[in-house]
C-alpha positions in Angstrom: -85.2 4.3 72.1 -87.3 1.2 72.5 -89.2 0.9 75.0 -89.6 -2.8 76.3 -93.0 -4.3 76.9 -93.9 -4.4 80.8 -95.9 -7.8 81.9 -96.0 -6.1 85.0 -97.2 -2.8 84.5 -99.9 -4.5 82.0 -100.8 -7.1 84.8 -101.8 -3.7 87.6 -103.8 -2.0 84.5 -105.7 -5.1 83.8 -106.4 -5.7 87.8 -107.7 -2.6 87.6 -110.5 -3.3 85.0 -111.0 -7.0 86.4 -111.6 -4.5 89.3 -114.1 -2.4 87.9 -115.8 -5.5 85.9 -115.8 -7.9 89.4 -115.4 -5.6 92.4 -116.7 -8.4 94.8 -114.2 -10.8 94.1 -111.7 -10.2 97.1 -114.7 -12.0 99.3 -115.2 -14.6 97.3 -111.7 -15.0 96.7 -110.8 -14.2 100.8 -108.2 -12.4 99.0 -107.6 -9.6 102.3 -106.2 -12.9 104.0 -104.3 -13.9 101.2 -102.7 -10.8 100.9 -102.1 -10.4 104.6 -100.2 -13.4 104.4 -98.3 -12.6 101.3 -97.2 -8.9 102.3 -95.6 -10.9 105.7 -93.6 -13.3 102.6 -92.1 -10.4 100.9 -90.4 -8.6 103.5 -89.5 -11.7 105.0 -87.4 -12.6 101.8 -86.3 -8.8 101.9 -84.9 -9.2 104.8 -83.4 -12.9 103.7 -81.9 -11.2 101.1 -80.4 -8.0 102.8 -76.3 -8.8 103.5 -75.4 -6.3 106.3 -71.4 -7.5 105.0 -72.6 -6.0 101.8 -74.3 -2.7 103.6 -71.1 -1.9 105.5 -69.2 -1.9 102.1 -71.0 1.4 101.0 -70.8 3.6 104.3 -67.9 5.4 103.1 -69.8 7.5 100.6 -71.7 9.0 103.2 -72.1 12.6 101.3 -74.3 10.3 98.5 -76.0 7.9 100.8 -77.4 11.0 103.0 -78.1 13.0 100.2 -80.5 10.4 98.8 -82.2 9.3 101.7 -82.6 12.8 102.8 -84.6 13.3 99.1 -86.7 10.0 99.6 -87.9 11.1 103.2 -87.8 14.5 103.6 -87.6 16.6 100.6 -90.3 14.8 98.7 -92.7 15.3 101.7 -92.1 18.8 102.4 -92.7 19.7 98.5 -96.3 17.5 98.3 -97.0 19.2 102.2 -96.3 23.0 100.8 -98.1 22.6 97.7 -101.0 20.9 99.8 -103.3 24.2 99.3 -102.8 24.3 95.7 -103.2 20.7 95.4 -106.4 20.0 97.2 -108.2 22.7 95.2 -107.2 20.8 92.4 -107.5 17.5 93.1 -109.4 16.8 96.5 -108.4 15.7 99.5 -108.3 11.9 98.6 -105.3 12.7 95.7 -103.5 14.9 98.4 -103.4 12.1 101.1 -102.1 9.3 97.9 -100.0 11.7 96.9 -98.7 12.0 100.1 -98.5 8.7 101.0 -96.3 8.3 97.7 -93.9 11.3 98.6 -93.4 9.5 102.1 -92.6 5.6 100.4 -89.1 4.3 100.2 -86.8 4.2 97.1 -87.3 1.5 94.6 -84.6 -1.8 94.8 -84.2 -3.7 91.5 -85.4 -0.4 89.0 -82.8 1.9 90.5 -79.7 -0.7 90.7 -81.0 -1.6 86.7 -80.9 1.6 85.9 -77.6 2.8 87.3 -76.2 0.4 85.7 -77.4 1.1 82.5 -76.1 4.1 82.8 -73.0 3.4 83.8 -73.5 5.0 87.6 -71.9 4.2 91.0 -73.7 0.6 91.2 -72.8 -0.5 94.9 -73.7 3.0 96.5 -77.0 2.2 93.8 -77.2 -1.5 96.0 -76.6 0.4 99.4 -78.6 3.1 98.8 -81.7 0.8 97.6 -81.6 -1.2 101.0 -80.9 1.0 103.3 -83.8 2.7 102.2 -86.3 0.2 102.3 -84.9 -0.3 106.1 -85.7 3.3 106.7 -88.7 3.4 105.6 -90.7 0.9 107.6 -90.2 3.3 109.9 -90.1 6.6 108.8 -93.6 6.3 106.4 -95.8 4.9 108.6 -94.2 7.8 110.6 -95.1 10.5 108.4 -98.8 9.2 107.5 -99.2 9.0 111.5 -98.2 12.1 111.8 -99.6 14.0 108.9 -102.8 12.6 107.6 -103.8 11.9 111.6 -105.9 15.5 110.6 -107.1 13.8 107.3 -108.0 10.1 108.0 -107.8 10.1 111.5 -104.7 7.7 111.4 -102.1 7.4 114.2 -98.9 5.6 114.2 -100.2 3.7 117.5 -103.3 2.4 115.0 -100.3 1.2 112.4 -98.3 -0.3 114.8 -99.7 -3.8 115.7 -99.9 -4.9 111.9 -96.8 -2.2 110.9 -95.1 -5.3 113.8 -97.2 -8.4 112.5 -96.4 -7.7 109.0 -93.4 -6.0 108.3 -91.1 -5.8 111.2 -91.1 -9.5 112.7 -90.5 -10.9 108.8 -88.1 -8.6 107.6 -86.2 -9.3 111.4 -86.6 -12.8 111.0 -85.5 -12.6 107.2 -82.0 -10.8 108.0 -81.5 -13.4 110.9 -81.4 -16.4 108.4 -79.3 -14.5 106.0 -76.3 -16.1 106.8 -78.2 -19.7 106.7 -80.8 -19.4 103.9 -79.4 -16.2 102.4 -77.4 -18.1 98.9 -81.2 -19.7 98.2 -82.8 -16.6 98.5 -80.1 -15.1 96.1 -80.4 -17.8 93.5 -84.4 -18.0 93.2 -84.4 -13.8 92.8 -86.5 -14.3 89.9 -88.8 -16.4 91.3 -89.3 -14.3 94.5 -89.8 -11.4 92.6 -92.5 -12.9 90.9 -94.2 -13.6 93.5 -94.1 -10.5 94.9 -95.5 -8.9 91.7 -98.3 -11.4 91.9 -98.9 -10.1 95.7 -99.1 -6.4 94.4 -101.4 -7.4 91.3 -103.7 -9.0 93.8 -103.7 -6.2 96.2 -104.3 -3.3 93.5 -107.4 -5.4 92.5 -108.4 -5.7 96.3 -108.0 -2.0 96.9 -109.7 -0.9 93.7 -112.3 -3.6 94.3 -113.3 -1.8 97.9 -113.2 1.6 96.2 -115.2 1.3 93.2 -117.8 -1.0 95.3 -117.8 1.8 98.0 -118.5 4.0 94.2 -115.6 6.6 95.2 -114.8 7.3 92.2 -118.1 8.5 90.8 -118.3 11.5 92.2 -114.4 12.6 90.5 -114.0 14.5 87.2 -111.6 13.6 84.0 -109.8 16.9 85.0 -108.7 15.7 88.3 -107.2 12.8 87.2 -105.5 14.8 84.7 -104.6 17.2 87.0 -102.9 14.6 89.4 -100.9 12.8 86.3 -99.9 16.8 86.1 -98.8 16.9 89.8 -96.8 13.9 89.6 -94.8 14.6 86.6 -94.0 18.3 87.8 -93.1 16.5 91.2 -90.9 14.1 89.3 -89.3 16.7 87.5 -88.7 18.9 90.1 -86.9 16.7 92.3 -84.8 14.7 89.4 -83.8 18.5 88.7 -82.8 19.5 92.6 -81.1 16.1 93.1 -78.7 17.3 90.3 -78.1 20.9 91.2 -77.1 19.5 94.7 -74.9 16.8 93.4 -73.5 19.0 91.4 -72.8 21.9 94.4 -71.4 18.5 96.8 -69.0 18.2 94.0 -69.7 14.9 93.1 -68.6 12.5 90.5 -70.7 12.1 86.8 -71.3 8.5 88.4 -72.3 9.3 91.9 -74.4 12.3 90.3 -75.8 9.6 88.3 -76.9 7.4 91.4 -78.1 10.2 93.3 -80.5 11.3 90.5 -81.9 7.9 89.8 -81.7 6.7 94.0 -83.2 10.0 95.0 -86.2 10.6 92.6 -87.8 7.3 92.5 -90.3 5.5 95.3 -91.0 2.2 95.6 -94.3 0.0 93.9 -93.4 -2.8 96.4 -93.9 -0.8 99.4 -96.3 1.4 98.5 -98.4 -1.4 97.5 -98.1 -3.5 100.8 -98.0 -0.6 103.0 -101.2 0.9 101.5 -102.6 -2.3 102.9 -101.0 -2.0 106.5 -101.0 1.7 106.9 -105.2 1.4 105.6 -106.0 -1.1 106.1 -109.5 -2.7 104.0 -110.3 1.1 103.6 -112.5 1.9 100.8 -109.9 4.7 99.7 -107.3 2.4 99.1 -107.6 2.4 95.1 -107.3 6.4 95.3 -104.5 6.0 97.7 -102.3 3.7 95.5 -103.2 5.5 92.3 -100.3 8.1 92.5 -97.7 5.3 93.7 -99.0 3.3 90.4 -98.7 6.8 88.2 -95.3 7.9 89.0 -94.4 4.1 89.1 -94.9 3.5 85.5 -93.3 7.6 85.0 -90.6 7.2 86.4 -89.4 3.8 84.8 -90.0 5.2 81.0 -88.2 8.3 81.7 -85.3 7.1 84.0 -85.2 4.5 81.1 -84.6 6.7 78.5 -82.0 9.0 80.3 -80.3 6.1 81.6 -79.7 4.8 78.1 -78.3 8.6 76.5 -76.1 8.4 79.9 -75.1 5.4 79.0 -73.4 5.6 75.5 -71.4 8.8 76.7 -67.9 8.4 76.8 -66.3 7.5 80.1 -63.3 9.0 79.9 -64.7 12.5 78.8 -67.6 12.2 80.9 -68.7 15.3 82.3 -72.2 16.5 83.3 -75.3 14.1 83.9 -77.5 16.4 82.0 
């Protein structure tokens, strides 16, 4: 299989070395206000894009849906938080507390509706599935981090809340209030939203590793620990792409709901992780090793969902029987 060339993924690598090369240009460039104001834009055409007509249309399949979300929020949390011993030996605190952060994101939107398509999987649970979760997580990750790295960082969901409300929450509200208005606009200039939202994470990746390599946090780490945490996250993937399809297959689901359920349930969302680094830590000079893991298993998880989505995808619908 070929895989295609990623501007995007390309543009976050190079922001990192423009980064490392010109770590002071977020102040010259007032580039945390710019940002502020951009994360505010994207969830505001999130929410201008969100159809709750189109949401109610996928309730039905509650078995799926719950299944999924319960994999995004909960079992991809518990596995990082009982491996947390092993894993700050290995890696440090820092890692654990990015890797963290990752486990607690929401499910990606556009990847995991591309991809269950390619693969010929249940598309509108895919569509309900990808919203719903970017609902639940404004909620439940800033939930978690509050909750859990409180002993790390010293963060409480009380600190989140005024910019969790400034940035997120009033946008995305005010977005899905003009849906039925401004909705068909938002639809037809996807593209160009999403652009914009890509150049909104570029310029936040280079502001967070900009803070960390000025603050010279990642002097003091070893080769091996970055290879360790590559290690972490593909185990991780692998684990949880494997237990999403033991249980779909157990729930007796169909080869194109098992399909949805794998891709939905073992992916977590660039987009979110990248603007919620930002409102969850703020200008924190760790914010370059907290994005890190959301960046690794962002470019993982598109090459090998990719590649199984295109084998799924030349099987023969009538005969189809197991995902994998």
């Amino acid at each position: 299989m070929k895989i295609k060339f990623n501007g995007f993924v390309f543009a976050l690598i190079a922001a990192i070395f423009v980064a490392y090369l010109l770590p002071t240009g977020p102040e010259i460039l007032h580039l945390h206000t710019v940002t502020d104001i951009g994360i505010g834009l994207i969830f505001f055409f999130y929410g201008l894009k969100l159809s709750f007509s189109e949401i109610k249309k996928g309730l039905s399949n509650y078995k799926l849906h719950l299944l999924i979300q319960l994999s995004t929020f909960i079992l991809f949390p518990v596995v990082i938080l009982l491996a947390k011993p092993l894993l700050v030996n290995l890696l440090g605190e820092l890692f654990w507390v990015g890797l963290f952060f990752m486990a607690a994101l929401p499910s990606t939107v556009s990847s995991s509706v591309v991809m269950v398509s390619l693969a010929k999987g249940n598309v509108p649970a895919a569509i309900f599935n990808a919203s719903i979760s970017g609902l639940i997580g404004l909620a439940v990750t800033p939930l978690w981090i509050g909750l859990i790295v409180n002993e790390v960082q010293g963060i409480s969901f009380m600190d989140i809340l005024p910019k969790l409300l400034m940035q997120i929450i009033i946008p995305i509200t005010l977005g899905i209030l003009l849906n039925g208005k401004l909705g068909h606009i938002a639809k037809k200039h996807s593209k160009k939203i999403s652009t914009f939202d890509k150049c909104i994470i570029v310029l936040i990746v280079y502001s967070s590793f900009s803070e960390s390599f000025t603050s010279n946090l990642f002097a003091g780490l070893e080769w091996i620990q970055f290879a360790y945490l590559f290690a972490a996250i593909m185990i991780l993937f692998l684990v949880v792409m494997f237990l999403m399809n033991s249980f779909s297959k157990a729930l007796g689901f169909t080869t194109e709901d098992r399909i949805t359920a794998l891709f939905c349930g073992s992916k977590k969302s660039l987009v979110h992780g990248s603007v919620m680094v930002k409102v969850i830590f703020g200008d924190s000079p760790n914010g370059g090793i907290y994005i890190l893991p959301v960046m690794l298993y962002h470019i993982s998880q598109i090459i090998i969902i990719a590649i199984i989505a295109e084998r799924l995808g030349k099987r023969n619908i009538k005969s189809a029987g197991a995902v994998a």
